[in-house]
ROTIVEX-33508 format. One record per residue (C-alpha): residue number from 1; x, y, z. Coordinates in steps of 0.001 Angstrom, whole numbers, plus 500000, padded with zeros to 6 digits. Layout:
BEGIN
<r n="NUM" X="X" Y="Y" Z="Z"/>
...
//
This chain:
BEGIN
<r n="1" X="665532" Y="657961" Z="381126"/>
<r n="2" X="669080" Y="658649" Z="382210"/>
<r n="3" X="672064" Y="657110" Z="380212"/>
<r n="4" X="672992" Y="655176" Z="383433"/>
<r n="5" X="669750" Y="653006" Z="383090"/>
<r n="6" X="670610" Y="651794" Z="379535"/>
<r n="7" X="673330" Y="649591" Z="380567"/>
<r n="8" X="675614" Y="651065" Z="378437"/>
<r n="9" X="678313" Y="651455" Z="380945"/>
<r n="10" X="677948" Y="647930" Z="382004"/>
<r n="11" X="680845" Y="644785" Z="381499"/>
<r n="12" X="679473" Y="641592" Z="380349"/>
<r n="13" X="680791" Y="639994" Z="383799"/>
<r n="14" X="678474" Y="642681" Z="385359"/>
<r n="15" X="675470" Y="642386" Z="383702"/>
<r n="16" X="675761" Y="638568" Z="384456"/>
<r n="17" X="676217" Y="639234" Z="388019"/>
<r n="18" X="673161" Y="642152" Z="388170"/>
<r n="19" X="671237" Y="639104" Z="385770"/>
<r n="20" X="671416" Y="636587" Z="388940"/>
<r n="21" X="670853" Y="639333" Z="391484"/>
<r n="22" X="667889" Y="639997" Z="389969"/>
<r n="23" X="666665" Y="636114" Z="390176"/>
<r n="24" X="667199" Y="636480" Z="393850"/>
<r n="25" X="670932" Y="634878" Z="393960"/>
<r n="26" X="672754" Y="635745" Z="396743"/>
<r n="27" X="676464" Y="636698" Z="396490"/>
<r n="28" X="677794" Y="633161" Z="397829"/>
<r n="29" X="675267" Y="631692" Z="394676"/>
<r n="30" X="676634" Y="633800" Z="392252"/>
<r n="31" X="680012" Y="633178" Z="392697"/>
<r n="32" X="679610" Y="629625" Z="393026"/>
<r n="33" X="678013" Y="629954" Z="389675"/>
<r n="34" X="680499" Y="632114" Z="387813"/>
<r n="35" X="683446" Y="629763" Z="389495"/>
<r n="36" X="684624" Y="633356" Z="391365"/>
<r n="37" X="685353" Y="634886" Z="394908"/>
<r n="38" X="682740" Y="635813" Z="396757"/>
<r n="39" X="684533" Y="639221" Z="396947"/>
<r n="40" X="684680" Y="639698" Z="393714"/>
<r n="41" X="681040" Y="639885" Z="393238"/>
<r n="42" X="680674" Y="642254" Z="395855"/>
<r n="43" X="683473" Y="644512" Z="394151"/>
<r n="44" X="681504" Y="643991" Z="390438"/>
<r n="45" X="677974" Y="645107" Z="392712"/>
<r n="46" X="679295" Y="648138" Z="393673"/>
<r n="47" X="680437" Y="649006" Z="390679"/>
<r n="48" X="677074" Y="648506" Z="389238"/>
<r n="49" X="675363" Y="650336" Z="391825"/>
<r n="50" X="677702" Y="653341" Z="390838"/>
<r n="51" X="676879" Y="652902" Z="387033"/>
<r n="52" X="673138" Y="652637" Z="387953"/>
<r n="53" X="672554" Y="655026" Z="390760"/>
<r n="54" X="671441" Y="652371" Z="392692"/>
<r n="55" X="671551" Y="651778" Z="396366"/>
<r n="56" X="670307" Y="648256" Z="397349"/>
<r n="57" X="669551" Y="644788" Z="395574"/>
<r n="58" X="665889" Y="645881" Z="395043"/>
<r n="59" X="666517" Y="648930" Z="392918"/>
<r n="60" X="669140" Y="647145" Z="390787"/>
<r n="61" X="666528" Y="644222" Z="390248"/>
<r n="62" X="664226" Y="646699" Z="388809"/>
<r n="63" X="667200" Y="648072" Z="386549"/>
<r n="64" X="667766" Y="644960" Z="384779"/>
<r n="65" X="664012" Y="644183" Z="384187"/>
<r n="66" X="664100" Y="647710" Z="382475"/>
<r n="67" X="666922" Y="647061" Z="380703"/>
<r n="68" X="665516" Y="643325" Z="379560"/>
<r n="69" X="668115" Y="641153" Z="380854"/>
<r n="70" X="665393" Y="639425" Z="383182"/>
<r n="71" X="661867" Y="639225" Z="382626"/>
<r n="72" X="659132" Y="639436" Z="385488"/>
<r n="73" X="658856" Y="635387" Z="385429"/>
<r n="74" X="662455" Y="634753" Z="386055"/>
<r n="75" X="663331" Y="637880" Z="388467"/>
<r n="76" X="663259" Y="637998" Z="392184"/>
<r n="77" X="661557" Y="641459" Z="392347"/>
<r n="78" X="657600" Y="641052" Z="393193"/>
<r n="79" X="657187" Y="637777" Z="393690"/>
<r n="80" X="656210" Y="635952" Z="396574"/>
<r n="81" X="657465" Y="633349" Z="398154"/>
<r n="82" X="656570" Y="629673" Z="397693"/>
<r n="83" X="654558" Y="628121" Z="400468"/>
<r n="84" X="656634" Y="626869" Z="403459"/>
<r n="85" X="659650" Y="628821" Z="401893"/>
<r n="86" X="661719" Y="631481" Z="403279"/>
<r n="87" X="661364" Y="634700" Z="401657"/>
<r n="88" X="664533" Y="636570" Z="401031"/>
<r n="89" X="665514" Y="639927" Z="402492"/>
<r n="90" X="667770" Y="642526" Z="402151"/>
<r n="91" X="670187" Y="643445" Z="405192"/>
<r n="92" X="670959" Y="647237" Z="405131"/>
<r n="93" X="672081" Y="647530" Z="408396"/>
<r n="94" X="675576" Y="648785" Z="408222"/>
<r n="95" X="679028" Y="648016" Z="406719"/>
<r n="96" X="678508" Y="645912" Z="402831"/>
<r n="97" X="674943" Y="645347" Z="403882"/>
<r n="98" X="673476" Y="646849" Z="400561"/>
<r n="99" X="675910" Y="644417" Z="398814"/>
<r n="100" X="674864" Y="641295" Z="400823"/>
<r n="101" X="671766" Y="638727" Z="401377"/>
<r n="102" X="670346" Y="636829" Z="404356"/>
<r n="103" X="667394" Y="634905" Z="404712"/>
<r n="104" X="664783" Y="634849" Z="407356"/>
<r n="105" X="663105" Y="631781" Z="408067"/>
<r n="106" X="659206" Y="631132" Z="407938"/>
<r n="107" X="657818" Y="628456" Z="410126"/>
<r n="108" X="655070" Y="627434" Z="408257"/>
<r n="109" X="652495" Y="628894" Z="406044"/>
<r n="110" X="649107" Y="630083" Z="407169"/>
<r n="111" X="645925" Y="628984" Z="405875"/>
<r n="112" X="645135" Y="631996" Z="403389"/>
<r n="113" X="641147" Y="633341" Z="403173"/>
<r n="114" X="639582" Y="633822" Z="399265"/>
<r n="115" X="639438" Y="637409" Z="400080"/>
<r n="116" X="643162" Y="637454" Z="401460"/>
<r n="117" X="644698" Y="635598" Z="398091"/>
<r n="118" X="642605" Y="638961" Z="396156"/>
<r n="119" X="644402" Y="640879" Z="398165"/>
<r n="120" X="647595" Y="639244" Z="397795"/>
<r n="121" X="647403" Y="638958" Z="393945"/>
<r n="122" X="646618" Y="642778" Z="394341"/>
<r n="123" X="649584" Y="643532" Z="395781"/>
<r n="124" X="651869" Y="641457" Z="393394"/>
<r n="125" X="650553" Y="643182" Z="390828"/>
<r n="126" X="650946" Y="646463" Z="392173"/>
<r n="127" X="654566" Y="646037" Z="393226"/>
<r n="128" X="655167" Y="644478" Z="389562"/>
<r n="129" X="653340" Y="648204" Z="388339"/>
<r n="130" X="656068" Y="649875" Z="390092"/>
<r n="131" X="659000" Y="647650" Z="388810"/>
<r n="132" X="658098" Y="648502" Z="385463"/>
<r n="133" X="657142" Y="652570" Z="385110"/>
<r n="134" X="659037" Y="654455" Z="384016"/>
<r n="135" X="660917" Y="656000" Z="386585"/>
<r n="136" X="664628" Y="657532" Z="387969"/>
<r n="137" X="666155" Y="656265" Z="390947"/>
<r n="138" X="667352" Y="659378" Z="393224"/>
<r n="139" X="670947" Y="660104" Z="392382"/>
<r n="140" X="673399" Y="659650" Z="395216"/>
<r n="141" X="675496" Y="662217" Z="394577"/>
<r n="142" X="678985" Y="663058" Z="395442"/>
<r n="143" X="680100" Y="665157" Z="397833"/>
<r n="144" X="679975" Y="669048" Z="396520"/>
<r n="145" X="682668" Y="670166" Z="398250"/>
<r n="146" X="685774" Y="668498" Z="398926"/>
<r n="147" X="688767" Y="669253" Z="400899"/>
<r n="148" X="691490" Y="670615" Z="397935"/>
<r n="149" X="694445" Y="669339" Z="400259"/>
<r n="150" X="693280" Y="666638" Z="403168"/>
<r n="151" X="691214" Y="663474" Z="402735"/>
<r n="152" X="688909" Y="661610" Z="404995"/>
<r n="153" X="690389" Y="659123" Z="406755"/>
<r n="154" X="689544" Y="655559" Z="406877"/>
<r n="155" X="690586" Y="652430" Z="405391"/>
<r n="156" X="689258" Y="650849" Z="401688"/>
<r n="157" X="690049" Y="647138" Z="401229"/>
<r n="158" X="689373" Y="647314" Z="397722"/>
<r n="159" X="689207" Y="644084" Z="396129"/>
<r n="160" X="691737" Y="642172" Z="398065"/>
<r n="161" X="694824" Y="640399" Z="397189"/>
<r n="162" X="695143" Y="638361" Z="394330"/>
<r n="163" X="692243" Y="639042" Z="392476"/>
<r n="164" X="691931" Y="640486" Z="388942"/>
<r n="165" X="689865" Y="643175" Z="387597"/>
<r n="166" X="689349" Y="643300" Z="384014"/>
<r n="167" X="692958" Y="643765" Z="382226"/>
<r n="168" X="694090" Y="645006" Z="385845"/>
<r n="169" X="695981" Y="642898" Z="388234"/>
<r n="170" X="696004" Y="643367" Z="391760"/>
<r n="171" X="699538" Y="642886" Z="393066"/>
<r n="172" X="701013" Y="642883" Z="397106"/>
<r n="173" X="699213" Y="645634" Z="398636"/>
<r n="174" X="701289" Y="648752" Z="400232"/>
<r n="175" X="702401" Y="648423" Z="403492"/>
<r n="176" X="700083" Y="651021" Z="404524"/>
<r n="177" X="696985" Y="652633" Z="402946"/>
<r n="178" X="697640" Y="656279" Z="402024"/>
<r n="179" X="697256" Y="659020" Z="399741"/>
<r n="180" X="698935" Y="662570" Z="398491"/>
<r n="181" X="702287" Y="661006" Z="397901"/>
<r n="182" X="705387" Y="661045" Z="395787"/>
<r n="183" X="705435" Y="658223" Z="393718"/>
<r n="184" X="708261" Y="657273" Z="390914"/>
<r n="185" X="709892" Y="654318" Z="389270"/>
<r n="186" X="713519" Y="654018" Z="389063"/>
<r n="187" X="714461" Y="650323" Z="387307"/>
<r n="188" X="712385" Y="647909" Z="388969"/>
<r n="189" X="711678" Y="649573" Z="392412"/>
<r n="190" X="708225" Y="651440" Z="392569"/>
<r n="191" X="709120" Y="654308" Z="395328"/>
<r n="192" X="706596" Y="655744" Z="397473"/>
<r n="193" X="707265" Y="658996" Z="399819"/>
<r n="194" X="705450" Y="660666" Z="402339"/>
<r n="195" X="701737" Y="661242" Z="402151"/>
<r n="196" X="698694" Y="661169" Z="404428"/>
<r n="197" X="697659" Y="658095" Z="406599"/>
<r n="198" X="695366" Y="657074" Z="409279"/>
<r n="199" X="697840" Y="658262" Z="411698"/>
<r n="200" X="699028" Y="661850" Z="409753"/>
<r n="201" X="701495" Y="662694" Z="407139"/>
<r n="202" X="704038" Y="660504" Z="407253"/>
<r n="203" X="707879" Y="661018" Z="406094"/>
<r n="204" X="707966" Y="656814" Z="405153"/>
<r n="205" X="709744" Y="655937" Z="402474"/>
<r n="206" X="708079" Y="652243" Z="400613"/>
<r n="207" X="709598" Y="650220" Z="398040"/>
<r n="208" X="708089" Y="648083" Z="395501"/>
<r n="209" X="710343" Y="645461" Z="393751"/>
<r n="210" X="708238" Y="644904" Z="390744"/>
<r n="211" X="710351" Y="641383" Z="389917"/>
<r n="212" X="709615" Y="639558" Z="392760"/>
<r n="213" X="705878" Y="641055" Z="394167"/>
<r n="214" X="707448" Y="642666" Z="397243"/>
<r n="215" X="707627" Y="645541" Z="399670"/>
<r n="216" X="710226" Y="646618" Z="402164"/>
<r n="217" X="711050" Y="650015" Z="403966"/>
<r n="218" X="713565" Y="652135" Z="402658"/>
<r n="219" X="715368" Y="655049" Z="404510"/>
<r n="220" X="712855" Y="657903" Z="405906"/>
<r n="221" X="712518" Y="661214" Z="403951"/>
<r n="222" X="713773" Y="663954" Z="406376"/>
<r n="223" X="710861" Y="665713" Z="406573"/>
<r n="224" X="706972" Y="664635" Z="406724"/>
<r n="225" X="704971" Y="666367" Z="403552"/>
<r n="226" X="701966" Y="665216" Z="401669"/>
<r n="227" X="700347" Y="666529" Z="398730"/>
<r n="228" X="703674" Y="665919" Z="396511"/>
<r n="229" X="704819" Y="664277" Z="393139"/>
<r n="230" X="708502" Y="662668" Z="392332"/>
<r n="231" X="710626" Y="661829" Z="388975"/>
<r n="232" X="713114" Y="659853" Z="389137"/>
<r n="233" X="716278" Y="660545" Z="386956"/>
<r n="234" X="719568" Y="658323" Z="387057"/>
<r n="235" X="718404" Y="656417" Z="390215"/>
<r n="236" X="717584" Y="659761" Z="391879"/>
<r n="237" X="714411" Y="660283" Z="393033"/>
<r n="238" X="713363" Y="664277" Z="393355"/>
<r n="239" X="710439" Y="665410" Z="395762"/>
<r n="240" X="709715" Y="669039" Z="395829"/>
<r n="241" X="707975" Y="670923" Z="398468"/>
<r n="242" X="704832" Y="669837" Z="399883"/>
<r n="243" X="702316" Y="670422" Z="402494"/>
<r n="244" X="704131" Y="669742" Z="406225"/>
<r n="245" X="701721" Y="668236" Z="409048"/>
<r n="246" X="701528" Y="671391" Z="410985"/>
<r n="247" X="699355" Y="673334" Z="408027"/>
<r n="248" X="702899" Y="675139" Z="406688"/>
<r n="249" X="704339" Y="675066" Z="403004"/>
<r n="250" X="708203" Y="673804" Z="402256"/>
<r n="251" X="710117" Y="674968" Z="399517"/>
<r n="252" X="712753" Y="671961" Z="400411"/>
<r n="253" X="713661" Y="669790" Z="397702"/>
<r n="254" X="714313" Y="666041" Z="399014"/>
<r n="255" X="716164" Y="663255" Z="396712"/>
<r n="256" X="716304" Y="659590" Z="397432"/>
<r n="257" X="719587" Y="657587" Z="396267"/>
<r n="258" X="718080" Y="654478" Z="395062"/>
<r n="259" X="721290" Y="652892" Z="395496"/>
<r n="260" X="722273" Y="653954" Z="398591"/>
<r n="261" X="719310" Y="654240" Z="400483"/>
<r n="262" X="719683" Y="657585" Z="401799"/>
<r n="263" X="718116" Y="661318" Z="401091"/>
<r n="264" X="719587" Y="664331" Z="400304"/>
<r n="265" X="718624" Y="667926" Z="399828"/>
<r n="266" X="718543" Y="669385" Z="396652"/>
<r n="267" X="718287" Y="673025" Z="395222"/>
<r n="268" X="715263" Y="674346" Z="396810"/>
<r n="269" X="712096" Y="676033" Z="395019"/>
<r n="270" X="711863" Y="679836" Z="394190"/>
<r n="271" X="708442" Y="679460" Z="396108"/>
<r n="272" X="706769" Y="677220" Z="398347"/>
<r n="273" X="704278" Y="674935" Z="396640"/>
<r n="274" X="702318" Y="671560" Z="396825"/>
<r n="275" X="699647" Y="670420" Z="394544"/>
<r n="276" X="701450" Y="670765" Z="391703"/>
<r n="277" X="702028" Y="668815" Z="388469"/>
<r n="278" X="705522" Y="667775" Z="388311"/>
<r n="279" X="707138" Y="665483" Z="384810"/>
<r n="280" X="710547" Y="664376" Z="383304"/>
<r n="281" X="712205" Y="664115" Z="379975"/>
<r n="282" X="715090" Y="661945" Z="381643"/>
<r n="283" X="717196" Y="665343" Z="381985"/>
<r n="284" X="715012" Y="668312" Z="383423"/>
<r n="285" X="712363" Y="668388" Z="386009"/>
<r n="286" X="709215" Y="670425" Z="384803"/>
<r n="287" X="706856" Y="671885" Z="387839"/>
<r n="288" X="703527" Y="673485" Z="386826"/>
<r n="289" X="700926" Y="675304" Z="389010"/>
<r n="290" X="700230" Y="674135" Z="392594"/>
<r n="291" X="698991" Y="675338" Z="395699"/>
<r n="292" X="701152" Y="678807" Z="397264"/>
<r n="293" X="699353" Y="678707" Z="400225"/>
<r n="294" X="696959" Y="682251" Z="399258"/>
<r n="295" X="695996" Y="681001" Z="395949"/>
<r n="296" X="696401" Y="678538" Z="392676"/>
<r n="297" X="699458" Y="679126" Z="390810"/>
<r n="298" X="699782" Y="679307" Z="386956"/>
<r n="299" X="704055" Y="679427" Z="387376"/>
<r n="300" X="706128" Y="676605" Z="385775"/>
<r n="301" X="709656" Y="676125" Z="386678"/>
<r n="302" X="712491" Y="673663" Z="384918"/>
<r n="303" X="715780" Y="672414" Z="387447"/>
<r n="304" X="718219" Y="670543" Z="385034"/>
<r n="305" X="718833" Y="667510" Z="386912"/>
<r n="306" X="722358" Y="668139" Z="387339"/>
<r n="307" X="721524" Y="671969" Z="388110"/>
<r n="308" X="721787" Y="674208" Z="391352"/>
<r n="309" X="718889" Y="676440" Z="390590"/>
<r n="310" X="715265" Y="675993" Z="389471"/>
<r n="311" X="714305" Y="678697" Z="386353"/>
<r n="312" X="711197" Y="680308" Z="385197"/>
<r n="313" X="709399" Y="679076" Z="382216"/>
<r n="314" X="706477" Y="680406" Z="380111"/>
<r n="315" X="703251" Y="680762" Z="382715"/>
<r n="316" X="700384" Y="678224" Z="382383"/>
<r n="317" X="697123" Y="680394" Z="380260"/>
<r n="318" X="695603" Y="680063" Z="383815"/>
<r n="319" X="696265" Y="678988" Z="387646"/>
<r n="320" X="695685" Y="675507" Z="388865"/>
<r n="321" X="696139" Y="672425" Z="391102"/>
<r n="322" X="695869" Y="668961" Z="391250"/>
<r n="323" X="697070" Y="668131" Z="387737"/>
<r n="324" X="699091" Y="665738" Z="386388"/>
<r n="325" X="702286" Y="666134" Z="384026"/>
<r n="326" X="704065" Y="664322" Z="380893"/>
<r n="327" X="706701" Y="664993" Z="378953"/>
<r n="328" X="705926" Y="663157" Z="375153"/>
<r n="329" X="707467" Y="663865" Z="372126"/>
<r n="330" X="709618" Y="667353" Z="373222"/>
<r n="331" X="706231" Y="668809" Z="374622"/>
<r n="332" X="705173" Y="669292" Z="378511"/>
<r n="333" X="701105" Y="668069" Z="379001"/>
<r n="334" X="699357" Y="670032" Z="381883"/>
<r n="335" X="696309" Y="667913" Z="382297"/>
<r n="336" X="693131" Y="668451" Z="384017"/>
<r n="337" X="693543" Y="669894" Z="387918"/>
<r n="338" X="691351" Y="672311" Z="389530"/>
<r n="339" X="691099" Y="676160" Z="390046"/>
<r n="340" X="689562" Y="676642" Z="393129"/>
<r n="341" X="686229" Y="676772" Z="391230"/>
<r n="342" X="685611" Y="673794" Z="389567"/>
<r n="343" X="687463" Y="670305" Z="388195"/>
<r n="344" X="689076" Y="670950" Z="384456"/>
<r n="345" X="689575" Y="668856" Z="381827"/>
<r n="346" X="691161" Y="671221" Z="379602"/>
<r n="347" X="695080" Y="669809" Z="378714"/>
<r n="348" X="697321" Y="672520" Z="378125"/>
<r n="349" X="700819" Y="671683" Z="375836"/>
<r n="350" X="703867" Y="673043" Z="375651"/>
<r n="351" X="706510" Y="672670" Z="372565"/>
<r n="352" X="709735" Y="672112" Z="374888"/>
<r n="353" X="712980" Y="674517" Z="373686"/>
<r n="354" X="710571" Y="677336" Z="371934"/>
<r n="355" X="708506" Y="678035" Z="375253"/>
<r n="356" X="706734" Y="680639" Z="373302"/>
<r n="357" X="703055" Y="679973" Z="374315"/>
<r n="358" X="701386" Y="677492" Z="375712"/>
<r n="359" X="698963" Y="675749" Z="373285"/>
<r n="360" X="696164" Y="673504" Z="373820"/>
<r n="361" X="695514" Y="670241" Z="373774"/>
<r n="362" X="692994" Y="667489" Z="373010"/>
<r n="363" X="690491" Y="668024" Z="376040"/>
<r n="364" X="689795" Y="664825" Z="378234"/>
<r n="365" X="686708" Y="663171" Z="378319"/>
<r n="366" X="685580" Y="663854" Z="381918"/>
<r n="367" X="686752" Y="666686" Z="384441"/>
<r n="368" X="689619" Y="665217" Z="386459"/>
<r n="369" X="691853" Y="666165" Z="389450"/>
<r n="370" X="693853" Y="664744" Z="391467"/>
<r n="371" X="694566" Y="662308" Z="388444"/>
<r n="372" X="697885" Y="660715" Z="387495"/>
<r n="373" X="699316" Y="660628" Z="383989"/>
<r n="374" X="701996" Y="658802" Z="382435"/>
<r n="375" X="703690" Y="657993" Z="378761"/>
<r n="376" X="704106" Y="654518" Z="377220"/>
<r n="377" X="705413" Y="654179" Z="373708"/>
<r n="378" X="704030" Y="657655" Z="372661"/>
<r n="379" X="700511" Y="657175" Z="374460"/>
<r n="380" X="699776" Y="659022" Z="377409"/>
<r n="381" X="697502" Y="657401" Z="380286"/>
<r n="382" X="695686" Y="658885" Z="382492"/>
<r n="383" X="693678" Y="657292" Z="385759"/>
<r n="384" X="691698" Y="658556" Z="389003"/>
<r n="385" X="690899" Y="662719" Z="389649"/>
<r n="386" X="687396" Y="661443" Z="390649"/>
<r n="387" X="687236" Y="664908" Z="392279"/>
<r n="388" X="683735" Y="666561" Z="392699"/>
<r n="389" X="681837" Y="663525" Z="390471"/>
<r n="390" X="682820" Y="659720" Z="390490"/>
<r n="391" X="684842" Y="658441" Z="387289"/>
<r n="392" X="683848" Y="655633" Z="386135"/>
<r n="393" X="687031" Y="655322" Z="383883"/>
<r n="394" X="690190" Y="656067" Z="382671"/>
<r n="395" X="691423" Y="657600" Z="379801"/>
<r n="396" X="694251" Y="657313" Z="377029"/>
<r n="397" X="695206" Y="659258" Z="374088"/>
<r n="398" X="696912" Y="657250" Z="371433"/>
<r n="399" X="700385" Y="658464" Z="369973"/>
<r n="400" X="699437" Y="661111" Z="367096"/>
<r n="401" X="695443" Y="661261" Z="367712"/>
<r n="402" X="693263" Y="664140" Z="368330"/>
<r n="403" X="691110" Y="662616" Z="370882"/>
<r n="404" X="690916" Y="660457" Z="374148"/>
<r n="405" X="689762" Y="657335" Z="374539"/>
<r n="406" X="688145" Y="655323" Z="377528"/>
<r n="407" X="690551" Y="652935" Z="379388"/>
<r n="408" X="689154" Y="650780" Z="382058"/>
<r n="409" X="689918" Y="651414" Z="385466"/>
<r n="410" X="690647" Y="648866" Z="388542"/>
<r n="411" X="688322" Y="651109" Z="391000"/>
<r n="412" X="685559" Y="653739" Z="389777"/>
<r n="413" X="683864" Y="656581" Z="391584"/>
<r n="414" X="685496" Y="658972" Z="393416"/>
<r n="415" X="689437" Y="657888" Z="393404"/>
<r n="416" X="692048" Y="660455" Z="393508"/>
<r n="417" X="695182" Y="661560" Z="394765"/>
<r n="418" X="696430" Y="658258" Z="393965"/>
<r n="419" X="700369" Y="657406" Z="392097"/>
<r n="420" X="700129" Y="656124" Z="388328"/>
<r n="421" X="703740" Y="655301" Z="387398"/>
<r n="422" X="705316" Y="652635" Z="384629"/>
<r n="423" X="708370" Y="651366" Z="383717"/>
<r n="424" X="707448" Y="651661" Z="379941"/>
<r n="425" X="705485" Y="648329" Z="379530"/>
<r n="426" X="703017" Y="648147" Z="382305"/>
<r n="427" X="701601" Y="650777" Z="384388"/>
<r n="428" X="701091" Y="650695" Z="388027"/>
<r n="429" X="698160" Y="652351" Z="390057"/>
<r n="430" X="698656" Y="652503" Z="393587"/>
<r n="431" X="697112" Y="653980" Z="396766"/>
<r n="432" X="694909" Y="656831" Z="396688"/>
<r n="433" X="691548" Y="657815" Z="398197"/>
<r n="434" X="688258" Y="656534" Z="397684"/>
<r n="435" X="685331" Y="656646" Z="400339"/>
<r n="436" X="688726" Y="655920" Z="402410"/>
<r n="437" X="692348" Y="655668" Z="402168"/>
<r n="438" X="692964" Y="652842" Z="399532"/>
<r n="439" X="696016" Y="650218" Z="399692"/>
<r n="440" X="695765" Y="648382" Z="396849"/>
<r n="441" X="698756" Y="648296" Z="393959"/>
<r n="442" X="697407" Y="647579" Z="390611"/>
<r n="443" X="699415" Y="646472" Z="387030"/>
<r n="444" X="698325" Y="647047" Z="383489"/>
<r n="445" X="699913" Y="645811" Z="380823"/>
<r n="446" X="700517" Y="648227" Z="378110"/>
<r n="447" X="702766" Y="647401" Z="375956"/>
<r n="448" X="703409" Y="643327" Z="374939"/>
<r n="449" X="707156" Y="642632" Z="374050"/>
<r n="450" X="707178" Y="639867" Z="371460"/>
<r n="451" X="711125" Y="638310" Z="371169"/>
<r n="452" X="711009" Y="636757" Z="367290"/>
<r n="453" X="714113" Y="634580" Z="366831"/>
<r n="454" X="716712" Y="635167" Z="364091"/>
<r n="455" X="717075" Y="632902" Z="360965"/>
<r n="456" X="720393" Y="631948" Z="360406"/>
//
């Protein structure tokens, strides 16, 4: 029996929901009964389908029977219709179909022969046979080979606006749903730069005042790039390199004045790179691996923020892409990525002013790229890089401990190539791919300020 049939992986809310599936509920019932959207439920089914490897209604039925949270009298699965009822059917047809029930109507009931009732008590108890042996459902796996630097296009609505998932809330959505962009947070604004769309790479620059729920456009970067990162230092927000639209490599550095709306160039890369983990420690700008357009690159470089030139540091113990970057405690994390072989989850460290040798770190619980990583109060987060297999969540590794642990996470499965940024009490997922270009913003909140009152 695989893990994923145990239920393990499930939240209370969606064993409730896979509980009234089960019973035959459809998805206006259940949220009716659970006093939630009818969106929602569809967001917590497919979430359980991931968990269970299930594709339609039927096969998660069968799932909860086996894992005893309804028993053959009370579920849906097997049993026939009353007389003069209509019997309930699935609707597979396209679009949320798996996720959805209609009804077709029967006009009346026929008179039934001895011989015929045999048979159908035959058949009940065959189907009900099948419900309970012991079997797998077929995996639906992931695809084996995805594209290191483009995504499929196509749209994800994700949950929808307003809703809440978990300890995640979802906030305005972006103006546009996109992925492989620079995202950093400078004060309140949430900046967003470049990236792929439904129409191309785009060179739009979107701002997110996290005070009042809002986006507006800012000024457009000068050139169109995707696959990038950004810090943000002083009000300055730094995008190196990138992919350009026409297949070519920049080695242009691009900085946004918060304040004044307007970009600038800045010193420009030794080499031409995108895909590659980029981090701050509020003075330098650390770069690690990327994509050189021949290969996967294990250079790192540091640009003091106030610099002209970009310098060589110790190389990475191997080449890679795709990873994501913090700078906690005076040492540089290089987490997870991918080598042009397979996903990593190997996190490599680096003790900041010795630069000896790169050491390594506590390894991550699943394989991740195309991941983001930030720091909070010591902790480092890290969400998405649902690369070559769906991840189901995300992960966090506590100030001072020796291993990660699981963090929930506002969409599962394949989601990458997203922005994970914070402004040192929440943290804020936003765009990404999954099955489809995603537009959704999403807040966390890490860290609870408590203001206690003096005592005079």
């Amino acid at each position: 029996m695989s893990q994923a049939w145990s239920g393990a992986e499930l939240s209370e809310r969606e064993k409730e929901i896979l509980c009234l599936v089960a019973t035959g509920a459809s998805n206006k019932e259940i949220a009716a009964k659970l006093g939630i959207r009818e969106n929602t439920v569809k967001v917590h089914l497919r979430n359980v389908y991931s968990k269970l490897e299930v594709r339609s209604r039927t096969e998660a039925s069968m799932a909860a029977i086996r894992m005893g949270l309804v028993n053959t009298g009370t579920a849906a699965l097997g049993s026939l219709p009353a007389e003069g009822q209509p019997a309930p059917r699935e609707r597979e047809a396209e679009g949320d179909g798996e996720l959805e029930d209609t009804a077709i109507s029967v006009p009346m009931a026929l008179p039934v022969a001895p011989w015929q009732k045999l048979g159908l008590l035959a058949s009940a108890a065959l189907v009900a046979i099948v419900a309970l042996w012991p079997w797998q459902a077929p995996k639906e796996t992931a695809a084996s080979s995805v594209s290191p630097l483009h995504d499929v296009a196509g749209q994800n609505p994700g949950p929808g606006l307003g809703q809440e998932v978990g300890r995640w809330q979802v906030m305005a959505q972006m103006p546009s749903a996109k992925a492989r962009f620079a995202a950093a947070m400078s004060g309140q604004w949430l900046i967003v730069a470049g990236g792929d769309t439904e129409q191309g790479t785009t060179a739009s620059t979107e701002i997110y005042d996290t005070t009042a729920n809002m986006w507006h456009s800012g000024a457009a970067k000068p050139q169109a790039v995707s696959n990038v990162s950004a810090v943000a230092i002083d009000g300055k927000v730094f995008v190196p390199g990138g992919l350009v639209a026409d297949g070519r490599l920049t080695d242009a550095v691009e900085i946004y004045d918060v304040a004044k709306d307007a970009w600038r160039e800045g010193p420009r890369l030794p080499v031409a790179l995108c895909a590659y983990a980029l981090a701050s420690d509020g003075q330098r700008i650390y770069l690690a691996g990327g994509w050189d357009g021949h290969s996967y690159s294990d250079r790192v470089f540091v640009l003091d923020s106030s610099g002209e030139a970009w310098e060589p540091l110790q190389k990475l113990p191997s080449p890679r892409g795709h990873s994501a970057a913090v700078v906690n405690g005076g040492r540089l994390y290089i987490i997870g990525g991918f080598n042009g072989k397979e996903v990593l989850n190997r996190v490599d460290v680096l003790e900041l002013g010795a630069a000896d040798k790169w050491e390594p770190g506590p390894a991550l619980i699943a394989a991740r790229a195309g991941l983001g990583a930030v720091e909070i109060g010591g902790s480092i987060y890290v969400l998405g890089g649902g690369w070559s297999a769906p991840v189901a969540f995300g992960e966090r590794l506590p100030a001072g401990a020796a291993a990660w642990q699981r963090l929930e996470s506002p969409l599962e499965g394949a989601w990458r190539n997203l922005g994970l940024v914070s402004d040192q009490s929440a943290l804020f997922a936003v765009g990404g791919w999954k099955d489809g270009l995603v537009q959704d913003l999403y807040r966390y909140q890490a860290v609870y300020r408590i203001n206690v009152p003096l005592v005079q």
